[in-house]
Each structure stands twice: as structure tokens, then as C-alpha cells.
MIVEX-760562 format. One record per residue: y, x, z of N, C-alpha, C in turn; residue in one letter. Coordinates in steps of 0.05 Angstrom, whole numbers, padded with zeros to 5 digits, always signed. Example, Ala and Ser with C-alpha at 12.3 -4.5 7.8 and 13.67 -1.06 7.14 Angstrom:
# MIVEX-760562
-00114+00264+00156-00090+00246+00156-00066+00264+00156A -00045+00257+00142-00021+00273+00143+00001+00258+00157S 
END
This chain:
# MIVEX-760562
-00024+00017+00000+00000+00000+00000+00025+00017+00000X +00027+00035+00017+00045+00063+00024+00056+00073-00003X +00032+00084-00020+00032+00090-00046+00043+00069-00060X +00035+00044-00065+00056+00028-00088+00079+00022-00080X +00089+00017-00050+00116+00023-00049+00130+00046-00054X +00116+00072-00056+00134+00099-00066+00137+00100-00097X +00121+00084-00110+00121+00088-00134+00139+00055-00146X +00146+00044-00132+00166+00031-00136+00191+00033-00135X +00199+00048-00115+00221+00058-00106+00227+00086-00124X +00208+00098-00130+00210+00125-00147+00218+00106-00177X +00209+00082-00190+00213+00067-00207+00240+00056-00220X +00246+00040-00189+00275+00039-00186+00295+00057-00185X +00285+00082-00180+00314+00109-00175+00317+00106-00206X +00292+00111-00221+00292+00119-00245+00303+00101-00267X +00309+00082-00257+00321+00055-00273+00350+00060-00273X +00361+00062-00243+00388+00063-00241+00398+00083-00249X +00383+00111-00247+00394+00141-00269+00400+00131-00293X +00376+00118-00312+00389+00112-00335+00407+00092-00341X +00415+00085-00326+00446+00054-00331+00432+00034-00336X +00402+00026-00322+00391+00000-00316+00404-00012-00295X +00413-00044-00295+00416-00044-00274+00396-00083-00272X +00404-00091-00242+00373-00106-00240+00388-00131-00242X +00362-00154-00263+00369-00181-00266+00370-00195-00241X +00391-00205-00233+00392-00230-00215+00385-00258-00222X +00376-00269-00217+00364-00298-00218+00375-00317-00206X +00396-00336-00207+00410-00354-00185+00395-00379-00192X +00402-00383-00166+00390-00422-00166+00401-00437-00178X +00433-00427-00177+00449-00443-00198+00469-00441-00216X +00472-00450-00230+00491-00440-00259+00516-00452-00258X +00541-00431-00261+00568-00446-00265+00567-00459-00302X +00574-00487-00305+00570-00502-00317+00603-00513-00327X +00606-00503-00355+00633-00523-00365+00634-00559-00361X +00653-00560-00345+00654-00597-00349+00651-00609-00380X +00641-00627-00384+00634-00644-00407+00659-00658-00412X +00675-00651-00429+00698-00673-00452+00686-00704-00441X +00705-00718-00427+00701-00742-00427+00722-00762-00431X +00721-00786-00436+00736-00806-00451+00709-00824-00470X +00737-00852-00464+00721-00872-00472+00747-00883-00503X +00738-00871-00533+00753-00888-00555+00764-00909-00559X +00777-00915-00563+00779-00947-00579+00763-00944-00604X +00768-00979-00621+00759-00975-00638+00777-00962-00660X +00773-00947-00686+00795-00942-00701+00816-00961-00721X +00839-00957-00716+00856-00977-00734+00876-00966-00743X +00886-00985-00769+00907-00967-00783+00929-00986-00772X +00946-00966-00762+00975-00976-00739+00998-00957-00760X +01022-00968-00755+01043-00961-00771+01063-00944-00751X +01079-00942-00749+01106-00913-00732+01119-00915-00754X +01145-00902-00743+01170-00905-00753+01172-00863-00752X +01174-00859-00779+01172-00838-00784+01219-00825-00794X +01228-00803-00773+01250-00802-00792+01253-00763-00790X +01266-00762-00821+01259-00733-00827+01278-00725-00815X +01281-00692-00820+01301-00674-00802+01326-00679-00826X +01325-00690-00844+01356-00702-00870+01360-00726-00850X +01355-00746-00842+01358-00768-00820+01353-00791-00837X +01328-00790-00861+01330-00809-00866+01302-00817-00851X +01294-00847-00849+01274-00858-00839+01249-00876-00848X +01224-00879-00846+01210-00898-00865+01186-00902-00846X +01175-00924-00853+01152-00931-00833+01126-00914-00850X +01111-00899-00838+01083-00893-00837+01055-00911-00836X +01034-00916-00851+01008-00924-00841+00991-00910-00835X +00975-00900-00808+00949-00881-00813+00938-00896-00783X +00912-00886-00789+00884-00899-00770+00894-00878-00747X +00897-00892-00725+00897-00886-00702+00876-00892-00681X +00869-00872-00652+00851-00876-00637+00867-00868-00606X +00856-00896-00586+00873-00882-00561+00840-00885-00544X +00841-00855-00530+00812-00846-00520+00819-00852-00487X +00808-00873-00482+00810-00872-00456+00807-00853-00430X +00821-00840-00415+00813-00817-00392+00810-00822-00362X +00831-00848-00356+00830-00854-00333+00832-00890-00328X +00827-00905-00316+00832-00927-00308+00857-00927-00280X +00861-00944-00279+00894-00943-00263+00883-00968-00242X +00888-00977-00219+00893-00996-00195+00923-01012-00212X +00931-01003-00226+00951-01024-00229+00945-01040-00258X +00916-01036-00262+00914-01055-00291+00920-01036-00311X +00931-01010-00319+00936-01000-00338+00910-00971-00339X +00915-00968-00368+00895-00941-00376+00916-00918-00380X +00902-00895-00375+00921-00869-00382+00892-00852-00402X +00914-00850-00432+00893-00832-00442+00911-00820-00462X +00897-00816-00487+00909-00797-00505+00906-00804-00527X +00934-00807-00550+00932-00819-00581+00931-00803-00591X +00918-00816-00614+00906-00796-00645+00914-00815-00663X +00928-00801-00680+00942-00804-00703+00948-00792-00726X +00932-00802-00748+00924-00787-00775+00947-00790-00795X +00964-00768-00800+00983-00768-00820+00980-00768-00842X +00984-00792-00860+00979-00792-00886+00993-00769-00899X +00976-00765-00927+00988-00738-00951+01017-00747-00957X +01020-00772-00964+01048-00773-00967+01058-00768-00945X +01068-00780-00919+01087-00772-00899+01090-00735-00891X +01069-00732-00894+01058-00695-00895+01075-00682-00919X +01074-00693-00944+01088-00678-00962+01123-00688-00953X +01133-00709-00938+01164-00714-00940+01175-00699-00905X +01153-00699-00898+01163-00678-00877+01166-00657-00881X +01143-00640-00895+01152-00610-00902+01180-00607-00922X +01179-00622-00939+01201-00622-00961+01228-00615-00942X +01229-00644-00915+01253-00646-00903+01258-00630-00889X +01234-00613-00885+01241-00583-00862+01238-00555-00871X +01232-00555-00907+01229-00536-00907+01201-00513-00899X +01188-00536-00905+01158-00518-00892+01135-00525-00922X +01112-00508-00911+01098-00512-00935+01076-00541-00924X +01071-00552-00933+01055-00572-00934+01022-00575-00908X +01023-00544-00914+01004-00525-00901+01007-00524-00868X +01036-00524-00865+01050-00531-00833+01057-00558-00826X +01044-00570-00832+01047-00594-00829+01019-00603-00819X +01020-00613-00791+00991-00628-00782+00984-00657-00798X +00955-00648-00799+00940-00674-00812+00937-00693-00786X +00945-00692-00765+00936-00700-00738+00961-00705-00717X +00970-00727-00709+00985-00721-00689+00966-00731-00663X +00971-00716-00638+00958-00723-00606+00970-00724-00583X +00974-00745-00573+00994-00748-00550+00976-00759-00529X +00982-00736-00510+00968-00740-00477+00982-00760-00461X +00965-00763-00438+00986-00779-00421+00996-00812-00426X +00996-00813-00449+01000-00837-00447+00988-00867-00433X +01009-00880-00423+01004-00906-00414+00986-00930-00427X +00961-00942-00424+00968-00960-00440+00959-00995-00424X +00970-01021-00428+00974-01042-00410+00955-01059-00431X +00935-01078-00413+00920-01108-00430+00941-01125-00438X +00943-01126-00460+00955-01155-00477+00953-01179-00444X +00973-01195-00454+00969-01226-00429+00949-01236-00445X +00924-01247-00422+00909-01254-00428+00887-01255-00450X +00892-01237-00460+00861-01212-00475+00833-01217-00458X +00820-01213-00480+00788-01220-00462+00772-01213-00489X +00744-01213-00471+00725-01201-00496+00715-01233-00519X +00715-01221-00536+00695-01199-00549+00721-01183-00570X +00739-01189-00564+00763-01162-00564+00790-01167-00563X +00783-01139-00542+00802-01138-00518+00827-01122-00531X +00853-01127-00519+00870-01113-00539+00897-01094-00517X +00895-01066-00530+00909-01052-00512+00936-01052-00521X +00956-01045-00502+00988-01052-00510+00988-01016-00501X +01010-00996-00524+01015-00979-00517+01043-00973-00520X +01057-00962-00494+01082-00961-00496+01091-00940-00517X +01119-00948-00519+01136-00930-00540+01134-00900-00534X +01133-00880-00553+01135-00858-00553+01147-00838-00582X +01166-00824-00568+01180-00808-00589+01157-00776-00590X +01149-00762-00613+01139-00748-00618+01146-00733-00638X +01155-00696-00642+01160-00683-00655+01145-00675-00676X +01146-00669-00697+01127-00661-00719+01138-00652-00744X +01132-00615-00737+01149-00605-00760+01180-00609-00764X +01187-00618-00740+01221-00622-00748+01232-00655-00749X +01213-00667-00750+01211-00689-00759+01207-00704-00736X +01216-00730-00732+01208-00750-00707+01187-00776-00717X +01164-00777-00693+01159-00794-00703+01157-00814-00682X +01157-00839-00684+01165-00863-00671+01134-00884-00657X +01130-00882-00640+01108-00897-00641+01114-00922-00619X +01120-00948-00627+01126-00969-00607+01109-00997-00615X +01103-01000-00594+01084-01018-00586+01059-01024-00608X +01045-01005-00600+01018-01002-00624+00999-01013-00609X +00982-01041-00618+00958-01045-00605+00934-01043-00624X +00917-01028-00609+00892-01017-00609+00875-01036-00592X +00846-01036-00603+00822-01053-00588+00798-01041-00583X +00799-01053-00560+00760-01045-00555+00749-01070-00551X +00727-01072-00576+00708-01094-00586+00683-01086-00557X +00672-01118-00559+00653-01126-00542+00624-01107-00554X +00610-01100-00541+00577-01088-00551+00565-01088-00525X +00541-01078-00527+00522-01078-00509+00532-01050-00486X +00545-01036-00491+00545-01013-00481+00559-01022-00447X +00548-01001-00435+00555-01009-00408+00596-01010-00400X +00604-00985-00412+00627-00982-00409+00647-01005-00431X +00630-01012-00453+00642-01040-00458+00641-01065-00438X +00622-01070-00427+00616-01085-00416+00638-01086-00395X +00641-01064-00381+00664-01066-00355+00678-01075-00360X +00701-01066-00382+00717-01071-00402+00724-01102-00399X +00702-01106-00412+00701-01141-00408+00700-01153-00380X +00690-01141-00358+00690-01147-00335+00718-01150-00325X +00731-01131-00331+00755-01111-00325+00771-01143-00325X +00775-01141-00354+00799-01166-00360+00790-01197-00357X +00765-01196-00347+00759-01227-00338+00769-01225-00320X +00764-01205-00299+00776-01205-00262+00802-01211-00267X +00820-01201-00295+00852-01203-00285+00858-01226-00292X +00843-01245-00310+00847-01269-00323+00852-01290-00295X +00823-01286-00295+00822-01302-00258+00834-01303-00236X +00846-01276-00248+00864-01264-00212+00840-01256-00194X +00824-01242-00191+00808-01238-00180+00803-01209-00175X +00785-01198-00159+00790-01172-00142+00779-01156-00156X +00786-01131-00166+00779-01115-00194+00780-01091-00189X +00785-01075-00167+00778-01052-00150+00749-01034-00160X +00731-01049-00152+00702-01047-00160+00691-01041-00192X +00701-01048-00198+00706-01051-00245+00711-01017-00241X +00739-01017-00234+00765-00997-00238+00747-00970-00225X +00734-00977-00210+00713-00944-00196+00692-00940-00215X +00687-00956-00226+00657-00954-00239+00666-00944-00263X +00688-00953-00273+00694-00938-00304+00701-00915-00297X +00721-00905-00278+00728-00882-00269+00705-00860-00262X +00681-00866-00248+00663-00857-00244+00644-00847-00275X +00644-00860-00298+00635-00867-00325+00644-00841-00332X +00675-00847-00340+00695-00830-00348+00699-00801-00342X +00687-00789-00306+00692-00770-00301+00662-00764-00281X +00644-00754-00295+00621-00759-00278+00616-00734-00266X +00603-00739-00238+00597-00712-00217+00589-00692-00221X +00599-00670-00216+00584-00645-00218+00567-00638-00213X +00539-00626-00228+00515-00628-00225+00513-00613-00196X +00494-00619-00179+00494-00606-00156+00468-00583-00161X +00472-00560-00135+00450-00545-00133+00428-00551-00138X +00419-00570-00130+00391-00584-00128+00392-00598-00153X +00403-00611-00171+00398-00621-00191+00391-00593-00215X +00403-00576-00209+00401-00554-00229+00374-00537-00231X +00361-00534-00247+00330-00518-00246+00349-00494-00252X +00329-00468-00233+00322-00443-00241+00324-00435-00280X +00345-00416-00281+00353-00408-00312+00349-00383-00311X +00329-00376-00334+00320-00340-00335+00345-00329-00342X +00361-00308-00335+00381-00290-00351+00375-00268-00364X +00380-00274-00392+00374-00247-00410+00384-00225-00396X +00363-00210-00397+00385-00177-00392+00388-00164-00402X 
END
């Protein structure tokens, strides 16, 4: 026994001389959080587009507001997506002087508020999003009162949805809805014990 511990240890010197050094094995792994949010469905919504010359014209492109948080006061907070058509793309660069190329195919605005229509209900439900001024390439663009929907389906987080705005229809206590989507939306960090043993390359 004496002997295979010296020849272990004689093993190990010989590892660390050459710039081996030894695999650790953890129980558990630091883990990137998972992108979460709940879409709408997609729709083509209009904005009030005006160039950096000050002239102005309304826009059409398919928009998406991705749900991130549920609110105690009835409102959602999430983030719009907004697809800039080729024309509005080519009269912005023109008006600023840019190539076509600097110009986003995409506008995305965080943070935003958004409130249930009065009396909305499923099988679709309709979001009210407040006004917002947004820069682009020099250019402003206008986005006031755009509603977006989330259609009825089988899915659980539709379902709340629908729960959601029956409770407010009723006047009724909606606390309970408002955790569960929240909980949906931002789910727990895998714990120690949920995580199996991960070999590390060495």
C-alpha cells in the first residue's frame, strides 16, 4: 500500500514539473440565465416617421411587443420590435446622409409600458402601448398608441392571459394570475441539487 502511495505522489510531482495541472470536478456549474419573454402575436402597426429635412410621413411594418414582466397595477413592461420597411430605410439615409447600409432593418425599444384595452378578453386580448419618441439614424420615429394582441391557444401562459383579464373584467382578485406569469417569465435558478455532475475537459 506504502509503495502505491509513493508512486503516486512520485506521479503527481511529475505532472506538475511538466505544466499539468489537475481536473476539478464541481457538483455544480455556473449557468447563463435563459432569454425570457412572452411575444405577442405579429402585426403590421403604422408610426409617424419625420426625417432630419423635418419632413414627416406615416410608416407600415410588423411589429412585436415581447412581454418581460407583469405589473400589480394591470400593466405589462416589455420590449418593441419594429421592422423598418426598404422604403422608410432608403428616405432616412437620403435625409441624413448615410448609406442605406446604416440604417437599421430593426427598431427595439425596452422598457416600455404596455395597458389592456377596457374590457378586452379572450380569445383576443388587446394590448394598449403608450406613445414613444425613438431616434433612428437622425431621424425620429413616432410610435403612439399601437395595439398589439395576444390570441387565445392552449398554451399555459395564454391561458393566464385570459385568466388575467377575466379577473379585471369582474373586478376580482388577480394577485395570483400576476405571480404565476411572473414566475413563467423569469424562472428559478437551477439549484445544486437539480444540477448532475459535468466532466470538464482538460
Amino acid at each position: 500500500m506504502n509503495r502505491m502511495l509513493a508512486n503516486g505522489i512520485l506521479l503527481f510531482a511529475s505532472m506538475m514539473a511538466h505544466g499539468f495541472e489537475p481536473v476539478v470536478v464541481c457538483s455544480s456549474v455556473a449557468q447563463v440565465k435563459p432569454a425570457t419573454g412572452f411575444p405577442t402575436t405579429p402585426k403590421t402597426v403604422s408610426a409617424q416617421l419625420k426625417l432630419a429635412d423635418g419632413t414627416s410621413f406615416s410608416v407600415f411594418g410588423r411589429a412585436t411587443f415581447t412581454v418581460v414582466r407583469a405589473n400589480e397595477n394591470d400593466t405589462v413592461t416589455g420590449t418593441l420590435v419594429f421592422d423598418l420597411p426598404v422604403e422608410a430605410r432608403n428616405k432616412i439615409a437620403q435625409s441624413s446622409n448615410l448609406s442605406v447600409n446604416n440604417v437599421p432593418t430593426r427598431v427595439s425599444v425596452n422598457e416600455l409600458t404596455a395597458s389592456f384595452r377596457r374590457g378586452t378578453a379572450c380569445p383576443q386580448i388587446k394590448l394598449l402601448i403608450a406613445a414613444k419618441m425613438v431616434e433612428v439614424a437622425g431621424a425620429q420615429l413616432l410610435f403612439d398608441r399601437v395595439v398589439l394582441n395576444i390570441n387565445e391557444t392552449a398554451e399555459h401562459m395564454n391561458q393566464l392571459f385570459c385568466s388575467w383579464t377575466r379577473q379585471i373584467n369582474v373586478k376580482r382578485q388577480r394577485q395570483g394570475v400576476i405571480a404565476a406569469i411572473n414566475r413563467l417569465l423569469a424562472p428559478p435558478e437551477p439549484t445544486e441539487e437539480a444540477v448532475e455532475n459535468k466532466p470538464v475537459k482538460p
